[in-house]
N, C-alpha and C positions, 0 to 999 in steps of 0.2 A: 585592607579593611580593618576596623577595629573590632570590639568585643557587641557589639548591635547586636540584638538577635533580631536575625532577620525576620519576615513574615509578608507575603504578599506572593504577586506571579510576576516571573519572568518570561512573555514570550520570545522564545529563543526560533531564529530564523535556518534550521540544520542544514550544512552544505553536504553537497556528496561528500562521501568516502566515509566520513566514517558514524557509528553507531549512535544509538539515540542513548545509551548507558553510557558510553563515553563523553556528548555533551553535558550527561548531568554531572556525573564527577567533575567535569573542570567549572560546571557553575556552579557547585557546592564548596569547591575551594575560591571560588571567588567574592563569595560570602560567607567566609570565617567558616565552612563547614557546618554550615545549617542544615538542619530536616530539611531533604526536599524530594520531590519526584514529579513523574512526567505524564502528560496521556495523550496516550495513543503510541506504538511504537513504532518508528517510522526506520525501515531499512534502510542499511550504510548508501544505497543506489538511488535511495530517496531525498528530495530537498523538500525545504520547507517548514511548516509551521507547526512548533514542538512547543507547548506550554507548559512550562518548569513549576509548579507550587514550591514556595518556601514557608518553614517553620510552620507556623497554623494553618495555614493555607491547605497544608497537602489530609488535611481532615477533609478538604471537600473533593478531593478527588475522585473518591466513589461514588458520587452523586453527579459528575457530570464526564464520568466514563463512557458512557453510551451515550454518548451527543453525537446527531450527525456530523460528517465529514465533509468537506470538498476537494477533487484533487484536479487538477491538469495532467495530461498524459498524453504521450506521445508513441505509438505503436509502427511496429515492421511489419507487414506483411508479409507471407510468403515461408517464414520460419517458423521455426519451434525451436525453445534451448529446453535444456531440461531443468532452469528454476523461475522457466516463465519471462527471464529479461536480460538484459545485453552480458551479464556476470556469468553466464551457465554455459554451457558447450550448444553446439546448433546438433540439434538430434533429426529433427524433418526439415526437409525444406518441397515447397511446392509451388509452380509460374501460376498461381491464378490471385490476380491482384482485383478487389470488388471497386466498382463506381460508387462515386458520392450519391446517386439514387439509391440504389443500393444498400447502401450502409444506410443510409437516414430511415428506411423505411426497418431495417433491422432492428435499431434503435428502441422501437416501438415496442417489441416484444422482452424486452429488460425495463421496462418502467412499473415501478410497483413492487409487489412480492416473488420475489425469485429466490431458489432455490438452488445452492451452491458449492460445492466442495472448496475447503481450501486449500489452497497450494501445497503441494507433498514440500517446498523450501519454505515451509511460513513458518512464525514462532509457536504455530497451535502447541496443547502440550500434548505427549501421547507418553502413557503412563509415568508422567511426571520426567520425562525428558522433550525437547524441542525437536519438534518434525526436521526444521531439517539438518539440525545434529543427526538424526536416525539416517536421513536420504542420502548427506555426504557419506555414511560410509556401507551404502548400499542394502542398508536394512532392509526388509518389506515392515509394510504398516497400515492399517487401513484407519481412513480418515473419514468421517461423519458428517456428511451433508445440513446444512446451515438454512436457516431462511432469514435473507435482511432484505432491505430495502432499497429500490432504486429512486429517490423520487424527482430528478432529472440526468437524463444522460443524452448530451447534445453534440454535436461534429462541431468540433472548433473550426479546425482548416485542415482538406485536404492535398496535403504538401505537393505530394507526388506521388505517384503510379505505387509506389511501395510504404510513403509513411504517412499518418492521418494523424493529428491532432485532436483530444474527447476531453470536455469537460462533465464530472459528473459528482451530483451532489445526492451519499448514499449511507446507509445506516452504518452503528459502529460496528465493526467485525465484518466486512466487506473486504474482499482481496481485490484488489484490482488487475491483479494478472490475470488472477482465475476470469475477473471478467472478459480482458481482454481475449482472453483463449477462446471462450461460450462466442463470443459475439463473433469472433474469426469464423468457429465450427457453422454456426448462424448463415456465413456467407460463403461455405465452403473451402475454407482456405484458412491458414494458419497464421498465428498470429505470437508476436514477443514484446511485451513493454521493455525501449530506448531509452523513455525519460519520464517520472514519477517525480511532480511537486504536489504536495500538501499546502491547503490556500486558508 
């Protein structure tokens, strides 16, 4: 690239593996090392849609930090890991797998204002370190219930007896493990996000 100052948005499409701070470094070097930043941050386990600001751009980013999200998700039944998704160790496991009646009619009761913990592995901060820097190394810590928004969450397709597919379009600062988990509890059975894209 040459000496441009850059300025505008890159939406960058983030694959698994690795970090939403590591895709901005290598688009910041791809534009001569421009101002730039991200929103929303999307875990290494996560794919999907990471909007870059460059140069003046990233003055608008605190104005549209809190825009709803939408994500697809793909959930296990039957488990529990201990960071909510396929990365963490399996801690419970239990045979009760719910029907697609079921589950749709559970659905009903996360639409609107709900009320939420989030994830003891999230990036929340807790006294200026990240939760689950603290959990990896067995800290305790107590985290403070949220209230955001559901304002749809619908049964993609129910795969099989163990994995269901959810699309849901929800306010900013929404975990979507933590949801998965609530809604599992919902239908008496445990639950882990497999697969997390952001749309």
């Amino acid at each position: 690239m040459n000496d441009k100052a850059w300025s505008g948005w890159f939406f960058f499409d983030k694959p698994i593996g690795i970090t939403s701070n590591f895709a901005l470094q290598k688009i910041k070097r791809i534009f001569n090392n421009s101002k730039a930043g991200f929103v929303g941050t999307l875990d290494p386990l996560a794919s999907g849609f990471l909007p870059v600001a460059l140069g003046k751009a990233t003055k608008i980013i605190p104005f549209i930090e809190k825009c709803d999200k939408r994500y697809l998700f793909t959930v296990r039944w039957g488990i529990k890991t201990e960071t909510g998704d396929s990365e963490g160790k399996v801690i419970k496991e239990i045979n009760i797998y719910p029907n697609k009646i079921d589950i749709v009619k559970a659905l009903n009761k996360f639409i609107g204002n709900v009320e939420q913990f989030p994830h003891k592995y999230s990036s929340v901060k807790i006294n200026g370190q990240r939760a689950y820097k603290l959990a990896r190394k067995n800290m305790k810590f107590q985290l403070k219930k949220r209230q955001i928004k559901v304002n749809n969450f619908t049964l993609i397709n129910n795969i099989s007896e163990k994995l269901a597919s959810f699309f849901v379009d929800c306010s900013s600062g929404t975990y979507v493990r933590s949801l998965a988990e609530s809604l599992a509890e919902s239908l008496g059975t445990l639950a882990t996000v497999v697969e997390l894209r952001r749309i």
